[in-house]
LUMTIGU-964230 format. One record per residue (C-alpha): residue in three letters; x negated, y negated, z negated. Coordinates in steps of 0.02 Angstrom, whole numbers, plus 50000, padded with zeros to 5 digits. Layout:
alaXYZ
...
This chain:
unk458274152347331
unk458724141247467
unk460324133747390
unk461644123547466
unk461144107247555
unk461244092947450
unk461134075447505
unk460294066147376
unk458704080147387
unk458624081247574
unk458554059347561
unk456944060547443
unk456224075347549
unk454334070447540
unk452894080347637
unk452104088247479
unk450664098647454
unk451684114947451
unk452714108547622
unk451164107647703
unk450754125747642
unk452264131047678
unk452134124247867
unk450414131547891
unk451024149447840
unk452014149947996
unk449954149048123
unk449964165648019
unk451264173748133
unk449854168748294
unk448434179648204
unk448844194748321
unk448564183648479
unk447284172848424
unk445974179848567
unk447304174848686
unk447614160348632
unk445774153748609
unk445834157248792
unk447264146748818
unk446404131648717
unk444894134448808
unk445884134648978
unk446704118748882
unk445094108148844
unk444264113149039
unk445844105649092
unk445984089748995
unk443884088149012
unk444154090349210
unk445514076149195
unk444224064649118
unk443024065349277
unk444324061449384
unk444074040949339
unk442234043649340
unk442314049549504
unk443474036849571
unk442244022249524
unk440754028549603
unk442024030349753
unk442584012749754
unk441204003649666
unk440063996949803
unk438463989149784
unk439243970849771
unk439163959949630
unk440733949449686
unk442503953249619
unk443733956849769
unk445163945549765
unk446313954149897
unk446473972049990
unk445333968850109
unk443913964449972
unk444203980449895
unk444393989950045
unk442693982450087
unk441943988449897
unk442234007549949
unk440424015949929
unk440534024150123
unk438744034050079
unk439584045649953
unk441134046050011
unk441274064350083
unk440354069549926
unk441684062249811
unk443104068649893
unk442584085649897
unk442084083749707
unk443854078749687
unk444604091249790
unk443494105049704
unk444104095449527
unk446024096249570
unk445884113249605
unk444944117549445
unk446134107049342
unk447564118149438
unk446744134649380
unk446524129049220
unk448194122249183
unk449214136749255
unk448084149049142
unk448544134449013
unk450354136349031
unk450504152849051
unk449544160548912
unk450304147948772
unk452144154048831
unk451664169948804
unk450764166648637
unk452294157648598
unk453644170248648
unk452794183948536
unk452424173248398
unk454264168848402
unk455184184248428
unk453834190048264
unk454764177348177
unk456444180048221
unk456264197148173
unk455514193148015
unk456734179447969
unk458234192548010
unk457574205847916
unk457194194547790
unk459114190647776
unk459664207047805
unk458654212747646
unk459194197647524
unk460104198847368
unk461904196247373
unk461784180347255
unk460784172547417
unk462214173847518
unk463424167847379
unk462224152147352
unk461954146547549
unk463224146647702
unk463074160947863
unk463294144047968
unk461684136347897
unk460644151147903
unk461274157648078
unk460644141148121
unk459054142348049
unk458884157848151
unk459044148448304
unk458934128748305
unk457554128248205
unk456654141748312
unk457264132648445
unk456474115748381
unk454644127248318
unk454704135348502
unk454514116948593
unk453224112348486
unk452194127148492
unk452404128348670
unk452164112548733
unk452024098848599
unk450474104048525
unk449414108648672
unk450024091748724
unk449674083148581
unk447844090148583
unk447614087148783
unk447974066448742
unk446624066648611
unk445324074948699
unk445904063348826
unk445804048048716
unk444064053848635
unk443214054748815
unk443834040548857
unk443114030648708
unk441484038748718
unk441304031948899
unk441894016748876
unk440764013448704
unk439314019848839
unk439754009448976
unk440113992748849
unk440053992448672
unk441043975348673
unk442513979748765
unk442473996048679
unk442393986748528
unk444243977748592
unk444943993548624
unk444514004048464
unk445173987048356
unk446873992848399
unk446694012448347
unk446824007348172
unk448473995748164
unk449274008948283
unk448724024648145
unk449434014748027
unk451114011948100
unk451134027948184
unk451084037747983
unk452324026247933
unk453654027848079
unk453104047048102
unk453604049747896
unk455414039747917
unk455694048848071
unk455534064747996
unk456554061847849
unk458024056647993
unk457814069448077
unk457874082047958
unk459354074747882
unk460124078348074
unk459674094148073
unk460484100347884
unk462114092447966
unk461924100948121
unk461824116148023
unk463284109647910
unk464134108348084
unk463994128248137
unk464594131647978
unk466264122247995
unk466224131548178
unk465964145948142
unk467044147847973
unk468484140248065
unk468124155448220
unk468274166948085
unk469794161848003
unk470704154448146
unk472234165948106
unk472444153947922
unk472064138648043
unk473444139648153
unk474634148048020
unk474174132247906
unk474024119248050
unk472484116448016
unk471804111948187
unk471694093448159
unk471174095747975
unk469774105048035
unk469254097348173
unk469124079048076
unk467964090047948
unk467024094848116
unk467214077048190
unk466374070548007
unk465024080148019
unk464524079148205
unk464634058648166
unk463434060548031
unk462354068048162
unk462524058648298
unk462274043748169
unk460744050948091
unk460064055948288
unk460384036248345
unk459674027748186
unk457984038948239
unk458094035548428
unk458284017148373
unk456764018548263
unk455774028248388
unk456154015948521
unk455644002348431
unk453834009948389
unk453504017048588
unk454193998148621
unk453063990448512
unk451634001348570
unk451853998548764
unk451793980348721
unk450373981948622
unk449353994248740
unk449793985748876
unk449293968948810
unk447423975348751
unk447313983748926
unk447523966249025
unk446273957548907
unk444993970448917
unk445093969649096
unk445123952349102
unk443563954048976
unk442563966349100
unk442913955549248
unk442193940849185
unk440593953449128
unk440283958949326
unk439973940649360
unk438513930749373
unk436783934849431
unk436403946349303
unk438083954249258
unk438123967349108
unk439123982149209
unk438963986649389
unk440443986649485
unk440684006949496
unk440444005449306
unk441933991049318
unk443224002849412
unk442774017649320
unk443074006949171
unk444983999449210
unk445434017149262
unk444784025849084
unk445554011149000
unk447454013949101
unk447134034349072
unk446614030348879
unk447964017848850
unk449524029848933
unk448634042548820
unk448764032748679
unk450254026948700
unk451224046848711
unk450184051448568
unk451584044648434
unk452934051048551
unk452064069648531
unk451574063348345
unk453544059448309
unk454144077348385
unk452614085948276
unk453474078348143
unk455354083448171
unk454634101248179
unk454004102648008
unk455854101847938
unk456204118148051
unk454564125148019
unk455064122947828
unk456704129647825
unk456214145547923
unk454704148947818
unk455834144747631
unk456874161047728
unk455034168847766
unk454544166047565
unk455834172547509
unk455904188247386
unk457034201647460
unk458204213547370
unk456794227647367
unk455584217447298
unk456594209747151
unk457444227847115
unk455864236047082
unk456734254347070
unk455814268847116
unk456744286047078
unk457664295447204
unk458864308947100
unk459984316847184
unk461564311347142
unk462934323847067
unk464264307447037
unk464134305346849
unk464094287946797
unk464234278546636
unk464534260046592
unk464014255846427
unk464454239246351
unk464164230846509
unk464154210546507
unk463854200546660
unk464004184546719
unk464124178746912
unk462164170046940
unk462994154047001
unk464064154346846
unk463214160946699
unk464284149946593
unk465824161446635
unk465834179146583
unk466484192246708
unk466384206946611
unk466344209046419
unk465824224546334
unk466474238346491
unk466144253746437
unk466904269146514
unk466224286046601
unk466624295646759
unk466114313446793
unk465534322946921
unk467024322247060
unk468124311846954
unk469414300946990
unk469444284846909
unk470624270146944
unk470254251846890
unk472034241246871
unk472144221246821
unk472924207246872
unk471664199047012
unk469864188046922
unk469974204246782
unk468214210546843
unk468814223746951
unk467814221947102
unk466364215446995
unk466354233646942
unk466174240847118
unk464714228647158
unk463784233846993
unk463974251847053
unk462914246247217
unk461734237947109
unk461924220047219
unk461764211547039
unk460724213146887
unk461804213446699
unk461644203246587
unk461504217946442
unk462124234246450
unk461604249646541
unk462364258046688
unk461604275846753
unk461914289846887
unk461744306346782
unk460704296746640
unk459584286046761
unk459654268546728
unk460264260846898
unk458674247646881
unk457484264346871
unk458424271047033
unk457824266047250
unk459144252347286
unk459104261647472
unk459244279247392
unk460474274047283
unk461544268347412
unk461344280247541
unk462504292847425
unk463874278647402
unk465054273547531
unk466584259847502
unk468084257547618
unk468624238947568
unk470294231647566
unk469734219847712
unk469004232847843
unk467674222447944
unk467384231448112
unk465814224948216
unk466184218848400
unk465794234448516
unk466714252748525
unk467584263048424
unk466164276248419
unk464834263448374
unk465724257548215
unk466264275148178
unk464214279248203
unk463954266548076
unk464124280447934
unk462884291348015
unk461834286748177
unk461374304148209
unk463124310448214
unk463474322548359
unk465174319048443
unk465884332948375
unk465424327948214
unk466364311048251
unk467964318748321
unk467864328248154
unk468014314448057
unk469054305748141
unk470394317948126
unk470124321047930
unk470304302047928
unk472124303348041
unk471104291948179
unk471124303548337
unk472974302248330
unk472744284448398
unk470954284848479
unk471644299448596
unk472914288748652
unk471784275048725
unk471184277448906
unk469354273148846
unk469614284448685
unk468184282748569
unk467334270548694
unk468714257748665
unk468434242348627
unk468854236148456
unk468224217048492
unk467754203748377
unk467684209048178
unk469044223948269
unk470484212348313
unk471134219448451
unk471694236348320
unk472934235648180
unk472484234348000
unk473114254947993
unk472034257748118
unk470494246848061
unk470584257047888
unk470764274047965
unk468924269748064
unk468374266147888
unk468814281047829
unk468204290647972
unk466504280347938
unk466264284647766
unk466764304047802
unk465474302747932
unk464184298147784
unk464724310847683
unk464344301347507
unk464324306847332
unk465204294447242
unk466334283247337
unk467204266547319
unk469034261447383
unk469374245047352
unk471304240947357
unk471184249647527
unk473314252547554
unk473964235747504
unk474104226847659
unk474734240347740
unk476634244547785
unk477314260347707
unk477034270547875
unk475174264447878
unk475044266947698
unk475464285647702
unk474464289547867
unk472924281447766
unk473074288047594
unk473164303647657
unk471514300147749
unk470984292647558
unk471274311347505
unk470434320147612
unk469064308547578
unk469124310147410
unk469134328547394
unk467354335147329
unk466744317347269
unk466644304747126
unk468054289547169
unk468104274247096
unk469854266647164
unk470434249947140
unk472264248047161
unk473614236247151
unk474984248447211
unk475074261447036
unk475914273947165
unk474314277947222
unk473374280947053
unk474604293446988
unk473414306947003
unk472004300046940
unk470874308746798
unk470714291846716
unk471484273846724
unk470614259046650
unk471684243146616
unk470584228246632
unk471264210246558
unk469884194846557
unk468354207746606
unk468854219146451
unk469484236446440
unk471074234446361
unk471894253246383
unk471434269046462
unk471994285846505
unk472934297446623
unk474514288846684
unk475654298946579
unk474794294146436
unk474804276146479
unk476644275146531
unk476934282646347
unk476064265046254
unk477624253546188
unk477434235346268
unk475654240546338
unk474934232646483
unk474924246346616
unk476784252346543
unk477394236246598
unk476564234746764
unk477304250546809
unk478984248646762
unk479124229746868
unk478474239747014
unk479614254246985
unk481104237947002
């Protein structure tokens, strides 16, 4: 798993052997355009190779055939080789034009290469999530992997884009560049290549303590859209609690932290390109200095067209050179994206850790027995302790306990999102491990205490249940659920807008589309999860008689809080401390002296 952030690890973050693996898997995702994109390296080292005859061409323009070094405009005015020049311009001319061609064919083909690569990976990063096992989701933050989703992609899209194919155009660059200037002089090559080493060096060390910053940055940027976009969802408890400026000094923290971590590494970053201008720079005046002095005499060791050729390789080498740890750097703060999204890439998903294969056809018989379990995050802490009890085919059974007494542990086991400890559970004597998570769950539907609508219409979340639904179908369901009374009224009916997690409808309302959703999927067994206690006694009504319908024809596993609405049930089990301490009808309950669900009734009934 991915796990929360923790500081101390992210601090000793090292690139390791299985980092680097990790980063490499994510070239995989270009396999499908590699012809394309050979093209666009091709188009990439024409480019950069055109470049390179550019300062050739340039001496043999202004090189003459003196041997004397000018010392003012009019000396070097005087130097310009008037024999060739119409031939070198139109070799120029002809050059910019190629180097035009080849760097729009460049450009163009490693966006596109790009874009597909990364919508590839966006899809496979979502669908990764989509698929992962509910302990994933209890163990890392929707903040921090929403913004792994889109940061880091952000981050991998620049590099991929642009960073690299720079990156690659400044070394071919910097190679030509030596090999003619090792041709021309092996001596003042010699001056230049003495500084490759020193600036290697430094640019490893700088490029690894970068990295480390600015992957630090980037866990609390993510730490940051978390604090957003919890506090978004829960602004109601915010300004209820005012919390504003609680919240926004936990915001305030964390975006200090970044901008901290972002100005240490600019700081650091600036000091290397400083260091390396000065040092460039420096190597650049002595070597020209150097091949001066070598065009003098009466038998000088370069020509003069070898001289200007050689200054302008040198300045096109040295500016090379000197972006190279810039590119190096942002190579660098990639890999902490590239890592993150591939960890989410790696990851097993739900179907490939439940390796169930049956599809039964479920009738709604289920059996718990002697079912322990333990929350993954907190195996120390026993949920559930010996449950045992059975439902049968189009039963109702309620679950009642005070709230931490393993009720809605129950209802997640039923969906299989977690693995017991010991035990067995089984739908008409399969094992649920033997049974297709999907299958499984395609004859279950829940209708939660907390309904959570998804921003769009009315029709879209009621769709949710079935896709294929035909509107009449919908408007069917609706009204079994006691919804069209409501959706008729709105001028948009069922193309109303619910907005944002549905908060522009009532919580009556919100349960009703629910209900209407879950008739709409017409399951087997279903799962109502304390779905009347927020609701006023109006509400309440309109929806349990909704519940009924609902019910009718179906195994129901109700969790309740509100003993009014379990009266009928075929069987009530009393949990206390993840055991089952009574169970029974509710007349037979009500009959135990001092028992647990005889005394919950009786303070409701006062």
């Amino acid at each position: 798993m991915l796990g929360p952030r923790k500081k101390g690890k992210r601090e000793k973050v090292k690139l390791s052997k299985e980092s680097v693996q990790k980063a490499k898997g994510i070239f995989s995702y270009l396999k499908p355009y590699s012809f394309v994109f050979a093209i666009g390296w091709i188009c990439l080292v024409l480019s950069s190779l055109s470049g390179l005859a550019f300062p050739y061409l340039m001496g043999q323009l202004l090189g003459g055939e003196s041997t004397e070094t000018p010392t003012n405009m009019a000396d070097t005015v005087s130097l310009i080789n008037l024999d060739n020049v119409n031939d070198v311009a139109l070799l120029l001319l002809v050059l910019f034009g190629a180097m035009s061609v080849f760097s729009f064919f460049r450009v163009v083909l490693f966006t596109n290469v790009t874009e597909n690569t990364l919508r590839d990976i966006r899809n496979d990063a979502f669908s990764k999530l989509i698929y992962m096992p509910m302990d994933f989701f209890n163990q890392n933050k929707v903040g921090e992997l929403t913004s792994r989703v889109s940061n880091d992609i952000t981050q991998v899209q620049e590099t991929l884009r642009t960073t690299i194919a720079e990156f690659f155009r400044q070394i071919i660059t910097v190679v030509g560049s030596v090999l003619f200037l090792v041709l021309t002089s092996w001596k003042l090559a010699l001056i230049m290549l003495s500084t490759v080493p020193v600036i290697a060096i430094i640019a490893v060390f700088f490029g690894r303590f970068i990295r480390k910053l600015s992957k630090n940055a980037q866990d609390f940027n993510a730490e940051s859209n978390s604090i957003v976009e919890e506090a978004l969802m829960g602004i109601t408890n915010i300004k209820s609690f005012t919390h504003e400026i609680f919240t926004l000094n936990k915001y305030k923290k964390a975006t200090e932290e970044i901008r901290n971590l972002n100005v240490k590494s600019g700081l650091w970053r600036g000091v290397f390109v400083s260091f390396m201008i000065f040092f460039m720079t420096s190597a650049i005046v002595f070597i020209i200095w150097q091949g001066i002095k070598m065009t003098q005499g009466p038998d000088p060791e370069i020509s003069s067209q070898q001289f200007f050729s050689f200054i302008m390789f040198t300045i096109m080498m040295g500016a090379s050179f000197g972006s190279i740890p810039d590119l190096y750097a942002g190579i660098q703060k990639s890999i902490g994206a590239v890592e993150n999204l591939m960890n989410i890439i790696s990851e097993k998903t739900e179907f490939e850790v439940k390796q169930g294969s049956l599809q039964p056809t479920l009738e709604g018989n289920i059996s718990f027995e002697n079912v322990n379990f333990a929350y993954p995050q907190r195996k120390d802490i026993e949920v559930l302790k010996g449950i045992s009890f059975e439902a049968k085919k189009n039963q109702t059974i309620a679950l009642v306990g005070s709230s931490g007494a393993g009720k809605s542990t129950i209802a997640s086991l039923l969906f299989n999102y977690y693995d017991i400890d010991s035990g067995s559970i089984a739908y008409d004597g399969n094992k649920v491990e033997d049974i297709s998570v999907e299958h499984l769950r395609s004859q279950m539907a829940i209708v939660p205490q907390e309904v959570i609508l998804f921003a769009g219409t009315i029709r879209e979340n009621i769709k949710f249940g079935n896709v294929n639904a035909s509107e009449e179908e919908i408007i069917e369901a609706t009204k079994k659920a006691n919804a069209w009374v409501f959706i008729k009224d709105f001028p948009q009916g069922l193309d109303t807008e619910v907005g944002d997690r549905g908060i522009q409808l009532s919580g009556g309302q919100k349960q009703r589309i629910a209900i209407a959703r879950a008739l709409l999927k017409n399951p087997r067994i279903l799962i109502l999860d304390e779905a009347t206690s927020a609701l006023d006694s109006e509400s309440e009504r309109l929806v349990q008689e909704a519940l009924e319908n609902l019910m009718e024809g179906r195994t129901s596993i109700v969790i309740a809080h509100r003993l009014s609405t379990i009266r009928n049930a075929d069987k009530i089990l009393v949990l206390e401390h993840g055991k089952v301490v009574e169970q029974g009808t509710h007349n037979e309950l009500v009959q135990i002296e001092n028992g647990v669900y005889a005394n919950l009734s009786q303070l409701q009934l006062n």
